[in-house]
N, C-alpha and C positions, 0 to 999 in steps of 0.2 A: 339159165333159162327158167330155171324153178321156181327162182325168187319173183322176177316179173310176174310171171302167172298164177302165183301166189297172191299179189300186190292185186294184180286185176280182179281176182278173184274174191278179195274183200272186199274191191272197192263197188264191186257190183251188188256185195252183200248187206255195206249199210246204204247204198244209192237209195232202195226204197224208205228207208228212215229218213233220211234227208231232206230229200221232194216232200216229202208230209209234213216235216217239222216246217219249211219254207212254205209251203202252202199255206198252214195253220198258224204261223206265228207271223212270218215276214210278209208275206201279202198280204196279210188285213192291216198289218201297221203302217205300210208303204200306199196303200190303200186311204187311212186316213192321213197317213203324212199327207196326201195330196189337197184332201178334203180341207185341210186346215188353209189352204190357200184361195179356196172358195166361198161363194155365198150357194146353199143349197141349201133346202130344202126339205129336202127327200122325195120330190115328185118331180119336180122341173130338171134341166140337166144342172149338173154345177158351171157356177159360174165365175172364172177365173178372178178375184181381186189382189192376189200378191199378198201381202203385209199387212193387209187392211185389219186381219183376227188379231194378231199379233199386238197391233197397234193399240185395238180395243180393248185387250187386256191390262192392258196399263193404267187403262182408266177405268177397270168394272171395281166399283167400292167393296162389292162381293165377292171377288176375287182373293183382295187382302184378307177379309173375312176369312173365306176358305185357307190362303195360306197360313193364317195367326193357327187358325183348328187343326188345321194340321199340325203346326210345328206342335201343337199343346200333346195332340195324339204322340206325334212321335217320342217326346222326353217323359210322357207319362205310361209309353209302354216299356221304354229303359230302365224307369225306375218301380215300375209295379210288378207288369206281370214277369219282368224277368228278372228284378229283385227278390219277390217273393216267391220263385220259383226256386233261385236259389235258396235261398231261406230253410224252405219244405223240404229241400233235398237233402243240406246240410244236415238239418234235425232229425231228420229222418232215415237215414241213410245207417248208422251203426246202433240202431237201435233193436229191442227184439220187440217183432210185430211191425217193423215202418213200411213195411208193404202195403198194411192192412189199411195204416196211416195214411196212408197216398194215394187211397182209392177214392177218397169224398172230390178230392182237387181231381181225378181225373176223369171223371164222372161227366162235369157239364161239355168240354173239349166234344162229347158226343152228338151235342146240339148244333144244328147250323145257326149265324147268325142270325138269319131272319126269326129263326126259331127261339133262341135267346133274347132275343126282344123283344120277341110275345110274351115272353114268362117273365121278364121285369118290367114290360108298362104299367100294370096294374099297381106295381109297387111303386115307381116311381111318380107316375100321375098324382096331380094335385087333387090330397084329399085320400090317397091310394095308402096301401099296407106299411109305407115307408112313413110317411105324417104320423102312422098312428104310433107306430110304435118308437119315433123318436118325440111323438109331442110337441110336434111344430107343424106351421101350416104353412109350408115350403111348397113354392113349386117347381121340382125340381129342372123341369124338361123343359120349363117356359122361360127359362133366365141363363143369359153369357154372362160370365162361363162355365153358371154351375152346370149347363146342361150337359154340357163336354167331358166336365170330370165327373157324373154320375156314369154317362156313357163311358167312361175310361173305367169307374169302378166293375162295371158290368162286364165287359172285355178281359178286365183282370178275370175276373169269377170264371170265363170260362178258360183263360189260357194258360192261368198257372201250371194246372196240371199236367199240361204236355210240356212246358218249359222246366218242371219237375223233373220230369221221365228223361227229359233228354242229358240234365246234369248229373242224375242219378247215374245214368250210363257213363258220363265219367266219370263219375269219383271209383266205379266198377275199376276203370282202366288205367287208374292211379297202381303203379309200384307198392307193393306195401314196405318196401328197404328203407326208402326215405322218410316215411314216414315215422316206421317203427324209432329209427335212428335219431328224429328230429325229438321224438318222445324221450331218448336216452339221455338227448344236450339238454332238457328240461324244457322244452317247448309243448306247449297246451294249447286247448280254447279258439282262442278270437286270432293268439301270435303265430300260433300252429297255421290255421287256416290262411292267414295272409302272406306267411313265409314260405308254407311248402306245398299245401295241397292246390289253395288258387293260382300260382304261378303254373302249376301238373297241367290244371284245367284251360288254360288260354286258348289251347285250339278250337275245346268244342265249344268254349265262349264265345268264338267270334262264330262258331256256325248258331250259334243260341241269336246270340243278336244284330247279326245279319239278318236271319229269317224274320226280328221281329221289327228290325227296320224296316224291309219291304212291305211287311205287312200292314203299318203301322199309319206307313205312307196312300197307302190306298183302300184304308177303309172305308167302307159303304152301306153294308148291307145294316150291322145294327142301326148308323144312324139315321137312316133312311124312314125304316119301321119305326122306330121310338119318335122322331122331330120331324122325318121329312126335312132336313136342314133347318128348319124354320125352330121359334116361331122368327119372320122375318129375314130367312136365310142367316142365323147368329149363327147356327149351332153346325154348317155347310163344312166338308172336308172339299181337299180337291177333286174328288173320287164324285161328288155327289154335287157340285158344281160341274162338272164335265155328262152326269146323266139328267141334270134338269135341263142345262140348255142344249143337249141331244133331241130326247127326248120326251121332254114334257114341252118347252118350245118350238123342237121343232127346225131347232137353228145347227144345222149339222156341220156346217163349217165353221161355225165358233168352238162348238162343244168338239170338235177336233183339235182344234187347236189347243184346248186347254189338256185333251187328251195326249198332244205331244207334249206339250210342259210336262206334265204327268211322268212320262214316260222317263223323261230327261232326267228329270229330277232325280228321282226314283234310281234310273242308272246312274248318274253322279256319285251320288250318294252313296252308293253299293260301290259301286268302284273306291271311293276315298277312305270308304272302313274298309275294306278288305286289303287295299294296296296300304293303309298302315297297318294292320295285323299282321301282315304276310312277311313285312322290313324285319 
């Protein structure tokens, strides 16, 4: 009898976590899943067309747009900011003083994006602090695809540093036996790191860049602030295709739609690296 009432009695306990999480998560997405099947508005009721969003996507030119910038976001957050996160942790890591080292990279990570892209338009802007001091008259935020990889540079600037901290905590939770030992068979350097310590580190690797795939997939806010997707919708994530034809047109059953794409994707994706990490 113990056990049942046990059972009941947890289940009453996370009940209210539950309800909240499905309110908060699952009903505004079921919500627009629906929206994607309509033509609305926002002031009229919706109005049921089926397939018709779906179908339009296949043919919005800015769509492709939007997915090319994205796939650019996604392999240049793979290899930047979680490259040289590793990088900074590596070097810094058995040194004396690397604390101290790894405070400049963790520094901007305190800024929100919006906030981040206030403090590099001025430098990127044609004509801005970036021209002067490379000596060319680039612009950078008005041209596909440099506008994309300066925004990818900016992203790196602020997310190293937490991509730092998080491998820093493993190489913490690396064994030191293997290592010591892999040092006694005369392993060093670059052999050392690829034979014993990056093989340690797999697991929080796949939580390193998981987090920055999701991430990476949905970004919005810097490039919103710095381009506005523009100029011309070049420089458009799918994140910010799905907020202009939300809300700047007004068209909420398209921009639903692209927000299920969105969604999907995004899940896919998370599902296919995690379920080969996990093998």
């Amino acid at each position: 009898m113990r056990a049942p009432m046990l059972g009941r009695f947890r289940s009453g306990y996370v009940a209210p976590a539950v309800l909240l999480v499905a309110l908060l998560l699952y009903a505004p997405f079921l919500w627009t899943a629906y929206l994607s099947f309509t033509q609305y508005d926002g002031l009229a009721d919706p109005e049921w067309i089926g397939l018709h969003n779906f179908a339009k996507l296949l043919d919005d030119p800015a769509l492709l747009t939007s997915i090319r910038n994205t796939l650019l976001w996604v392999i240049g957050t793979m290899v930047l900011p979680v490259g040289v996160g590793l990088l900074v942790a590596v070097l810094s890591y058995d040194i004396k003083g690397g604390a101290w080292f790894r405070v400049p990279f963790m520094l901007p990570y305190a800024l929100s994006g919006a906030g981040l892209a206030l403090v590099w338009s001025p430098i990127l802007s044609h004509g801005g602090i970036a021209n002067l001091l490379l000596g060319v008259d680039t612009a950078f935020l008005q041209v596909a695809p440099a506008n994309t990889l300066a925004m990818l540079l900016v992203w790196t600037w602020q997310q190293v540093g937490v991509n730092t901290l998080l491998f820093v905590v493993g190489l913490q939770s690396i064994p030191k036996e293997p290592i010591e030992a892999a040092r006694l068979d005369g392993a060093s350097g670059w052999r050392l790191f690829r034979l014993v310590i990056w093989p340690l580190m797999r697991p929080l690797t796949a939580v390193v860049v998981g987090l920055a795939l999701v991430a990476s997939l949905k970004t919005f806010d810097i490039v919103w602030v710095l381009t506005q997707g523009g100029p011309g919708r070049n420089s458009e994530t799918l994140a910010v295709t799905m907020y202009r034809d939300t809300f700047v047109a007004s068209e909420y059953g398209y921009g639903s739609a692209v927000a299920v794409m969105l969604t999907v994707v995004t899940g896919l994706a998370s599902y296919l690296y995690l379920r080969r990490q996990v093998q």
